[in-house]
Steps between C-alpha positions, in 0.01 A plus 500: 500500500587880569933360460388354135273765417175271453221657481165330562343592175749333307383164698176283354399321776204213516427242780399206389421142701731357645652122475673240712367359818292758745147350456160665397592868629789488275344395169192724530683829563730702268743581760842346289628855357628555094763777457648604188694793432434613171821724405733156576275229434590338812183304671438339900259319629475481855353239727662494824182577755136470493502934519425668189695810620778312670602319143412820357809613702701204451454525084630824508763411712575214247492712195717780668774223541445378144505815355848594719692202395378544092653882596800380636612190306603345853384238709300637830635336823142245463607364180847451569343314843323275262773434274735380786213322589460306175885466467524329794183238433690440181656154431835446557713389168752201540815701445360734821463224714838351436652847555354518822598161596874560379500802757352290731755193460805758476361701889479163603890404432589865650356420805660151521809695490423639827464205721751444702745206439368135630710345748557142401 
């Protein structure tokens, strides 16, 4: 927070209930955390453990990434993770799969070259 110059007054912060599975404990308690920093706009809510001050941590942690990659304009290493990630579960088009099976058909005649003659 000290690298982005955030300071902790410019942060409205609530904790509210939480949601999701986790049982009673989890719906009776305000231990999900609300950030919003009010010079950018930019809001987190944080969830990740049944700790208040642990996802206190972790929403700051969250916003401090948010706010660095609206700063920078570039993707952090976590969302270019996640973008390989969906590239990759993405659906093959026809003209890709033929492609691949040309280059497979045409490695498959190279190596036929390399057999050694058949004795008849």
């Amino acid at each position: 927070m000290a690298l982005l110059n955030i300071n902790e007054s410019e942060l409205l912060e609530k904790f509210v209930t939480g949601s999701g599975s986790g049982g009673q404990k989890l719906h009776k308690t305000a231990m999900c955390v609300y950030l919003k920093h009010i010079p950018t706009g930019l809001d987190v809510k944080c969830q990740e453990t049944r700790q208040r001050e642990s996802n206190r941590y972790f929403a700051r942690k969250r916003l401090c990434e948010k706010i660095e990659f609206s700063l920078n304009k570039e993707q952090s290493e976590k969302q270019k993770a996640i973008e390989k990630i969906r590239r990759s579960k993405k659906k093959r088009t026809r003209r890709a799969k033929q492609k691949i099976l040309d280059a497979k058909l045409h490695q498959a005649k190279r190596k036929s070259m390399r057999r050694k003659p058949a004795i008849d």
